[in-house]
N, C-alpha and C positions, 0 to 999 in steps of 0.2 A: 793789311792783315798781319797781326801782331806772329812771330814764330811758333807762339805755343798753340796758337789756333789750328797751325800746321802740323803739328806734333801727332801723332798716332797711341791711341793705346796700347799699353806695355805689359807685355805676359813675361811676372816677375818668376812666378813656381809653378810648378806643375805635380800632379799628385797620382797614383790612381785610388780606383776602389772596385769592390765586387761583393754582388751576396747572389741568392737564390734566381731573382729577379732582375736584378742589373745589374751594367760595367758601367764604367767611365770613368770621368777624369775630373778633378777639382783644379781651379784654373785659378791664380791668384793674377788680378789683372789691375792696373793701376792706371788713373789718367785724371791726374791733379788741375789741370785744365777748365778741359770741355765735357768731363765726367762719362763713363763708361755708358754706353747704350743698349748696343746688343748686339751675338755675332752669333755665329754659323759654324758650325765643326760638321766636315766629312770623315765618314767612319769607313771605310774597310775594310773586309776580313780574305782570311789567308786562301780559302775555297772560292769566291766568291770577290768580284770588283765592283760590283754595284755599289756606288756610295748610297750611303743612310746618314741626311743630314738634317741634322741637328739646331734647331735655333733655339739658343738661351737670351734671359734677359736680365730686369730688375726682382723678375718672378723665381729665379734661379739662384738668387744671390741667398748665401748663408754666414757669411759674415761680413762686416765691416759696410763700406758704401759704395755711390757708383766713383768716386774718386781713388779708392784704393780700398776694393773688396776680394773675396771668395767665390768665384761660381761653379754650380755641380753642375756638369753637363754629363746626363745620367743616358745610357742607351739600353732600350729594353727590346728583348728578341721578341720580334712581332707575333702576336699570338695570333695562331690559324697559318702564318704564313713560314713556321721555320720548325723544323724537327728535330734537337738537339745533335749538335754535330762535334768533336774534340776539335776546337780549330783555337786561331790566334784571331784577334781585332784590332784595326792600329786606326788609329787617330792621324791622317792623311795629312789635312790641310784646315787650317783655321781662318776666319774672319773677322776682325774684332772692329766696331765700329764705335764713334765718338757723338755727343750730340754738335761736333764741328763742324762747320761750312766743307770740308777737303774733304774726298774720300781715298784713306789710303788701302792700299790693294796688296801691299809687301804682304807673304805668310809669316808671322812670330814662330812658328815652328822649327823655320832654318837656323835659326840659333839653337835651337836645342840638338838637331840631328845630328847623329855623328856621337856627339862626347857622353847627351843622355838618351841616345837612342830607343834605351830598352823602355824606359815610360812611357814611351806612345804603342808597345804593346801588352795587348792582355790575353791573357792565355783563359778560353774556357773550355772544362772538361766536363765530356758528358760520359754520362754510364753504358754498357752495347754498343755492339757493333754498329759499322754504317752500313748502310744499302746503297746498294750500286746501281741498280736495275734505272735504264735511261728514259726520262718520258717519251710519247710518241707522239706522231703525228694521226688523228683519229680520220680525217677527212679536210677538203680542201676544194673551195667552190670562184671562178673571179672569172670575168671575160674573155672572149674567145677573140674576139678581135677589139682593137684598142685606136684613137685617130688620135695620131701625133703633129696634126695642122691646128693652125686657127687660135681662141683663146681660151676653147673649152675642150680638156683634153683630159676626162676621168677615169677612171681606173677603181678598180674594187674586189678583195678577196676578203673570203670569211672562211673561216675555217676551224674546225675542234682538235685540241691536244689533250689530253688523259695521262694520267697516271695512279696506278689504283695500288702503289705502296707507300710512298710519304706524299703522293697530292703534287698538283702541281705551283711552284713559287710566282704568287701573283705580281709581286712586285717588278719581274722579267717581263715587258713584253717581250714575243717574237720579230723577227723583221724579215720581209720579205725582201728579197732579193733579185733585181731583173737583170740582163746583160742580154747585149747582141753579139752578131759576128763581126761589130766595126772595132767592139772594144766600148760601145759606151754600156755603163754603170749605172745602177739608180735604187735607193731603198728607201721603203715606205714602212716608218714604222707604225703596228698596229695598235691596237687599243680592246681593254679586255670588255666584251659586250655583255656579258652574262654565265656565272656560273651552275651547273648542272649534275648533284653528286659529284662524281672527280674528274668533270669533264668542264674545261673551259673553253668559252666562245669567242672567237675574236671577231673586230672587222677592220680592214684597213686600206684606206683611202686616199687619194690624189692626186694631184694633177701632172700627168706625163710632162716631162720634157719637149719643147720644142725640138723637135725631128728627131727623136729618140730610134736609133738604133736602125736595121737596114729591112729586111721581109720579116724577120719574126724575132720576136724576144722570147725570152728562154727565162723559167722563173725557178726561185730555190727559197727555202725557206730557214732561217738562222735562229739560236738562242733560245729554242726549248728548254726550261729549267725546271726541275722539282726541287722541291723541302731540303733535299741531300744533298743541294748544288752538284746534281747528274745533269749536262749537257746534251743535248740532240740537235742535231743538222740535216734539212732533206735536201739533198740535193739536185741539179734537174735528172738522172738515172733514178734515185732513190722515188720522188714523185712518179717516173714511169713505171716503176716496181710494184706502186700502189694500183696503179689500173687510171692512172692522171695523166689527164694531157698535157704534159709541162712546159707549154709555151704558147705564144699569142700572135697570132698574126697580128699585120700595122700595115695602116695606111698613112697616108699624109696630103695633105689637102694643103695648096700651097697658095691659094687664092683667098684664103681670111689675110686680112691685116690684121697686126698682132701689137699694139704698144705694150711695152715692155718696163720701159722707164723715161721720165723727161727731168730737164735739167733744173738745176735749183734756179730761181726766179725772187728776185724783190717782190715784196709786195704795190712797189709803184708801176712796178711792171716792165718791160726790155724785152731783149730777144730771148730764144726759145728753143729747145733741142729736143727732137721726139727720136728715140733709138727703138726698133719693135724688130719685126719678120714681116717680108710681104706686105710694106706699106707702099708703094709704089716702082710700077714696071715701067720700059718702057713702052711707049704707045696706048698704055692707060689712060684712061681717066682716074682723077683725083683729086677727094677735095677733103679739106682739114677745116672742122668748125670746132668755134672755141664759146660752153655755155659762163656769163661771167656773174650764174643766180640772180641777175637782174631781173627777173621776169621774161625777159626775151627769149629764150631759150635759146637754140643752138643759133650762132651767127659765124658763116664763111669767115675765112682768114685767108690770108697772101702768105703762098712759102715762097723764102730764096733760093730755097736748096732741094733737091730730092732724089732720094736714093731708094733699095729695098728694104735699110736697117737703117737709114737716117731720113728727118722732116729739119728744115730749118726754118722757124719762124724770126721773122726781124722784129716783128713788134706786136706785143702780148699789152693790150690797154691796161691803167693801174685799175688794180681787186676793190671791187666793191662789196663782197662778202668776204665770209675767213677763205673761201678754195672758190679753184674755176673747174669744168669738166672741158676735158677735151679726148674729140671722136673725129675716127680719120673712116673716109669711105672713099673704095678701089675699087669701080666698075661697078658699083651699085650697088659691093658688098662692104657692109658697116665690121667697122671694127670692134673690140673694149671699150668703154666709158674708162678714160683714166680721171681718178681725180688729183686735183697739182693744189697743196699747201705752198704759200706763200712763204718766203723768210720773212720778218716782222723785226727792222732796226729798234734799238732799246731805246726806248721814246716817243716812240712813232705812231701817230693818229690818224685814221682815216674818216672821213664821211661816206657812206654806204651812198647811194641813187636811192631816190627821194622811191618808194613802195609805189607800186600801181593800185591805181584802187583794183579791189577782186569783183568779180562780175555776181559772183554770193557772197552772203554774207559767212565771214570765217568762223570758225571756231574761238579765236582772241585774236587780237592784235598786241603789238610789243607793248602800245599805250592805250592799253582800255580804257572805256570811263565815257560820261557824255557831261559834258566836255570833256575833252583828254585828258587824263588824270584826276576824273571830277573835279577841276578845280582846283585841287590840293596838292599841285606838283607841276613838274616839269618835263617834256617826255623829251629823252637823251637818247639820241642816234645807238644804235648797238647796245644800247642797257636796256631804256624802259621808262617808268616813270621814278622821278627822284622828291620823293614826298617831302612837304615841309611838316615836321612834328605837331602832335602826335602822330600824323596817319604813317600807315604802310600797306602792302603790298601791291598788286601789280597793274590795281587802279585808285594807289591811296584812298581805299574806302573802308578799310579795317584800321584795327588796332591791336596791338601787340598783347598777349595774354602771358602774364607773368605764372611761370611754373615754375615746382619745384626741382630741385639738379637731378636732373634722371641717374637715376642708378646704374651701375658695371654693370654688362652681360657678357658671358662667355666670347662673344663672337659680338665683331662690330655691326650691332644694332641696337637702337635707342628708340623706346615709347615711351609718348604721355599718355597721361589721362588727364582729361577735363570737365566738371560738372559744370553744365550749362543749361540753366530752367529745368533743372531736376533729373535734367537726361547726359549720362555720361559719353564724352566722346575720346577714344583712344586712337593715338596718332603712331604709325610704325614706321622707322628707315633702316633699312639695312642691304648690306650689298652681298649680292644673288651669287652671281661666278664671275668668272674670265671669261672672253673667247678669246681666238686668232680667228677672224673672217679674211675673205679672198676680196678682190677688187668687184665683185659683183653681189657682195656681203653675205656669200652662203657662210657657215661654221665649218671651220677646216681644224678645228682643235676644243676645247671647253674643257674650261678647270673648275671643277664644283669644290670650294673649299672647305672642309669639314675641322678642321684643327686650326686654332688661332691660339698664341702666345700671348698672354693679356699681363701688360704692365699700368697701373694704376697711379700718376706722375700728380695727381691735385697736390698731393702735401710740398713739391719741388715748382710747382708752377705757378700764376698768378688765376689761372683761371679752371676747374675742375678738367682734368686733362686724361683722357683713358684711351693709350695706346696699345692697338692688334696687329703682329706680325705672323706671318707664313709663309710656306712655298708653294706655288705649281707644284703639281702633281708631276714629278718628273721631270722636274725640270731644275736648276739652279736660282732661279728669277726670286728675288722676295718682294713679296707685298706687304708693307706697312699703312695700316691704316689709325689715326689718330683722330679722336672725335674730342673737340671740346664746345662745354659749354659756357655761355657768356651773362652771368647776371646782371653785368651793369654794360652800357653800352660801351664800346671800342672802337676804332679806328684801325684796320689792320691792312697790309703792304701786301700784294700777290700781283707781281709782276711788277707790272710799270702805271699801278692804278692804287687807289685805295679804296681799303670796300668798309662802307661803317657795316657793324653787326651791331642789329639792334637787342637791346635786353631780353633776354631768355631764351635769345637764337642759338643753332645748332650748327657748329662747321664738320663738314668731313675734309681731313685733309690725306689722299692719297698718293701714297709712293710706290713707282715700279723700278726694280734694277735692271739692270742687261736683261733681253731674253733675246732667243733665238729663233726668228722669223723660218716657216717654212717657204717662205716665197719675200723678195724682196717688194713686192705689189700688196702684199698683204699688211693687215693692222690688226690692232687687240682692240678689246671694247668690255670697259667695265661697266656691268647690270647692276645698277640699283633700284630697289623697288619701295615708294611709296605708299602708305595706304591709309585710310580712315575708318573708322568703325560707330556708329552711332546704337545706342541702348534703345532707344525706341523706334518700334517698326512706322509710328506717324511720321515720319521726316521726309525732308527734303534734302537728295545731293546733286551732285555737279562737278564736272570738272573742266580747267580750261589749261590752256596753255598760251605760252606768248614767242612771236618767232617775227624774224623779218621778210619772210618770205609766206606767211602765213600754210605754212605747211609743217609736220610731224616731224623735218629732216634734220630741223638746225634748231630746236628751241633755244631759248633764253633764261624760260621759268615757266613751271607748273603752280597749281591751285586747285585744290578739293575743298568741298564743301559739303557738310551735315549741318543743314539750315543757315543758322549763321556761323559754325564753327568752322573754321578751315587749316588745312595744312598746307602753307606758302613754299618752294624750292625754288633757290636758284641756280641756273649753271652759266658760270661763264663758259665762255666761245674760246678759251686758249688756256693754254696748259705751259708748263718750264717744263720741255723737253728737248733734252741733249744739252740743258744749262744754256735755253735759246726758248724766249716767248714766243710760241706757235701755236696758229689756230687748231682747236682740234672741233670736231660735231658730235651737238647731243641730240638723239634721235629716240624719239618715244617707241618702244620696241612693240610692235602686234602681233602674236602668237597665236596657235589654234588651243594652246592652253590657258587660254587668257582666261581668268575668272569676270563673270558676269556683274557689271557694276546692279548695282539695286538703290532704293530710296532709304537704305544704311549703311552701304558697303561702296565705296570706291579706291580703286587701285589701279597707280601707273608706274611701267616700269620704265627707265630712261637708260639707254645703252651710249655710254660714252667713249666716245669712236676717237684714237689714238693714233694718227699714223704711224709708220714705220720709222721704229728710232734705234740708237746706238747703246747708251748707257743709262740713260736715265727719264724718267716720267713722275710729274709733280702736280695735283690733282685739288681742284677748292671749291668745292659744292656745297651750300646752307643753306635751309631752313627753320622755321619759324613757325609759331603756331599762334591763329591770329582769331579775332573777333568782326565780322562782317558789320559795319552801320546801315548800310545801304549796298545793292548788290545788283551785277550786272552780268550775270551767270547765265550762259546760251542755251543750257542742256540740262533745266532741273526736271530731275524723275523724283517726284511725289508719290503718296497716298493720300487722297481728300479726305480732309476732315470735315466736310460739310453735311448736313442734312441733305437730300434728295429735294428737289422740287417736285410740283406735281409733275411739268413735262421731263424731269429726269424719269419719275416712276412710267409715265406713257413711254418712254422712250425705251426702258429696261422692257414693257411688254412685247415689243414690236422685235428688242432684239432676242426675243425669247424662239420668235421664230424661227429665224437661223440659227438658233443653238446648234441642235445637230449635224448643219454643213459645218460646224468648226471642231466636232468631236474628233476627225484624224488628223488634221491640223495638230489641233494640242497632243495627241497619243504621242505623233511625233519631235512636237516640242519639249515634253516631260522624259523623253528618252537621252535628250542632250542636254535639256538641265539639269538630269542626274550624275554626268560627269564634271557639271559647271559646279553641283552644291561641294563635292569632292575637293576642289581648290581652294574654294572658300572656308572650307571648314580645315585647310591647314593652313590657310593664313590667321583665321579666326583664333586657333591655338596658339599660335606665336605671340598672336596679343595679349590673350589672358595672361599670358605671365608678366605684363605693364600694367594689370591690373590689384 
């Protein structure tokens, strides 16, 4: 790695500016190199420590280029959320990012403090006085008693704050507050549920501490803010002032076994460290199984060691999938499922245990086809079928449909459309949210992203290139997401493989920075949601998917189908996180909002499941929009296009009879397809504008 690769972008000037609507800062940034990308400014102001940051990019540049340009990093006071106040604004801390292999993390700011201090503030003046008057606390609802054993230890307050002169500042959540008499400490910060006039709603949620605290915790409540940056604090007196019981009784149940964390492990496999609570006593019984997704499901293990907060395994067999499950049971009482990611040496190949045949018939296998692959390929252990041209997808029985470069949108998502025998079919991808899930995969966080940064890179790249950046909702972490598309076919590197893309395929390639786990057991999971759309109600769909285990947990690759038109995705099984090729699982996600596939609508959402990482996450999922020749589709829901036979017509008589045993049947099926047409007709909209 040559020195300048290593080089950091250089903020040469700095400038400010201000009018009616906005402050900030013009940033003259130079990087002759690896050329400027994008960065990040934290703003603060003099009333108020909340940063407000800021991402600029190629979309922000006003003069010159990304090697030595101009950027306005413009901040505008959030409307609804701020009621002019005489304060100062200072430009905190900056981020400047390169398209380089390094990431440097130095602030450019520190050279300027001190000698040009005063440019990183701005003074804005507003007309009237301020209001002082402090928001309250309106009401305030959460459990009476709380169990601090075992692995499930929830907790929950909801509660209304008000404020009926400048409103309350939504960008504040509150946090609640618990402490005991031992001294232990714990805050759960909320999340705002629903606004109401000038009253907002909060709830907030989590998982207690392992032995948290001794008979009762004692609760308070922090960081009430309105418009006027006025502060409020209930404290545990203040909540009993209100007519609130401000404190919770605790038990603790000392007989769950609790895994907690196990040690890192090769993928070839070795010994083994389970640290928890409560995994074994003496004169117990105790036994440690280890699931290794082979089919078999849970299988006994030999420990050498055992303790209450230690298990020592000598020998963990080498991984046959990307993770193992391991569950410890103490007197009959089952612990956590924990699941354990392998490390993956750079280079390293494994063969999976040869699949069971299933006792039904699946959904897909990894190599559909009859013959595997029909014929026209080769099915490869952990991929799938490896087509020999023209064919492709996931039983080489299609063919590639040459489309034209799909168009920018605001926000990373890409449709086609395709006319096929007169009948147009529109193909959508785009990514849904975030989570953070727990070890038992409930939602313990969810970031719905509504703002993306869109830089436009085709004219600087070899292949139409349209990159989207953002933040968490409160958080630091940014999400880059870059979608290109490929007209002629290519050959491209992720990881320790090469993936060809074939002509007029679709890659997404996503990046996560640091974020901050509420639990080290926990992982993120990014929602993407596929879908098809066909113009004629005659059709036939379908959808399949492909796994090794022939189950929803761990796919490979999906495939929808409007008659012969289909939308192909693939996911790989490992992700570059932590700058380390690790398994990650894609899991087709089932919801009680799941819209209703039909015989012109199909939609699946695929939740890409991230373990728990340090700095960084690197993400490579594409599809393709393909032509069926022949089709081996398990689940098509049609409309006959056929004439009636006579015995159809005798048969439509006879079911004439039981018509009316099915009139409440339906009454109450049309009461829950009314909430199903409701989903479909907001995916439906998202398409028309591909149209």
């Amino acid at each position: 790695m040559s020195a300048g690769e290593t080089k950091p972008p250089i903020l040469k000037s700095i400038s400010q500016f201000k009018n009616s609507s906005f402050i900030g800062w013009n940033l003259v940034i130079s990087d002759t190199h690896n050329g400027f990308k994008y960065g990040v400014a934290r703003i603060v102001s003099q009333y108020d420590s909340y940063p407000y940051l800021v991402v600029f990019n190629s979309s922000n540049l006003i003069d010159g280029d990304d090697k030595n340009g101009t950027y306005e990093v413009a901040f505008e006071l959030p409307a609804g959320n701020f009621i002019c106040r005489t304060q100062s604004f200072y430009l905190d801390t900056l981020e400047l990012y390169d398209n380089g292999p390094v990431k440097i993390t130095t602030d450019p700011l520190n050279s300027i403090r001190g000698n040009q201090n005063a440019i990183l503030e701005i003074r804005n003046t507003c007309g009237g006085s301020a209001e002082y008057l402090a928001p309250k606390l309106k009401s305030i609802t959460f459990n009476s008693s709380v169990e601090v054993g075992g692995f499930e230890r929830p907790i929950e307050f909801k509660f209304v704050t008000t404020d009926g002169e400048s409103g309350i500042m939504d960008i504040h959540t509150p946090m609640i507050y618990l402490s005991a008499s031992n001294g232990d400490q714990f805050q759960i910060k909320s999340v705002l549920d629903f606004k109401d006039g000038t009253d907002n709603h909060y709830i907030a949620r989590d998982q207690m501490p392992y032995g948290f605290g001794l008979d009762y915790i004692f609760v308070a409540i922090y960081g009430i803010v309105d418009k006027q940056n006025n502060y409020k604090s209930y404290l545990y007196d203040d909540l009993i002032g209100m007519g609130v019981s401000s404190q919770i009784s605790r038990t603790f149940n000392k007989t769950i076994p609790v895994i907690e964390r196990i040690s890192p492990i090769l993928i070839s496999g070795g010994p083994l460290t389970i640290s928890g609570k409560s995994l074994s006593f003496t004169g117990s019984t105790f036994v440690v199984r280890i699931d290794y997704q082979d089919g078999k499901g849970y299988q006994q293990t030999v420990a050498s060691y055992t303790s209450s907060v230690s298990i020592r395994i000598p020998k963990v067999n080498r991984f046959t999938s990307n993770f193992i499950k391991v569950q410890i049971e103490n007197d009959r009482v089952k612990s956590n499922e924990f699941i354990v990611y392998p490390i993956i040496p750079y280079g390293y190949t494994f063969t999976p245990t040869p699949t069971p045949t299933p006792t039904s018939t699946p959904p897909a296998s990894l190599c559909p086809g009859t013959p595997v692959c029909n014929g026209r390929g080769e099915c490869k252990e952990n991929f799938g079928c490896q087509c020999r041209a023209p064919w492709y997808g996931p039983s080489c029985s299609s063919e590639i449909v040459i489309i034209p470069t799909p168009s920018p949108q605001p926000e990373p998502t890409t449709g086609t459309n395709i006319t096929n025998g007169g009948d147009t079919i529109s193909t959508m991808i785009s990514i849904l949210e975030v989570r953070e899930i727990d070890d038992l995969e409930n939602t313990v966080q969810k970031y719905m992203i509504n703002q993306w940064n869109f830089t436009d890179l085709s004219a600087t790249s070899l292949n139409p290139t349209y990159v989207y950046t953002s933040l968490l909702n409160q958080t630091t972490t940014t999400i880059e997401t870059t979608i290109s598309f490929f007209p002629n076919q290519t050959n491209i590197t992720f990881g320790d493989q090469v993936l060809t893309m074939q002509q007029s395929s679709i890659k997404f390639a996503i990046r996560l920075s640091d974020y901050t786990f509420q639990l080290k057991t926990n992982s993120l999971q990014i929602i993407m949601e596929s879908t098809i759309k066909g113009s004629s109600s005659d059709s036939c769909s379908s959808s399949q998917f492909g796994s090794q285990n022939y189950t929803k947990n761990n796919i490979q690759w999906i495939k929808m189908n409007i008659d012969k038109s289909s939308l192909y995705g693939r996911f790989i099984d490992y992700g570059i996180i932590d700058d380390t090729q690790t398994p990650i699982i894609n899991r087709i996600i089932e919801e009680d909002t799941e819209t209703k596939d039909t015989t012109q609508f199909r939609s699946i959402k695929v939740g890409i499941t991230i373990p728990n990482y340090s700095k960084s996450v690197y993400l490579d999922p594409d599809f393709s929009n393909l032509i069926d020749v022949n089709t081996d589709d398990l689940d098509l829901t049609c409309k006959s296009k056929k004439k009636l036979s006579n015995g159809a017509i005798a048969g439509i008589v006879v079911g004439a009879v039981v018509f009316l045993a099915l009139v409440i049947a339906a009454t109450m099926y049309l009461h829950k397809r009314s909430k199903t047409r409701k989903e479909v007709k907001r995916i439906e909209q998202k398409l028309e504008k591909f149209k």
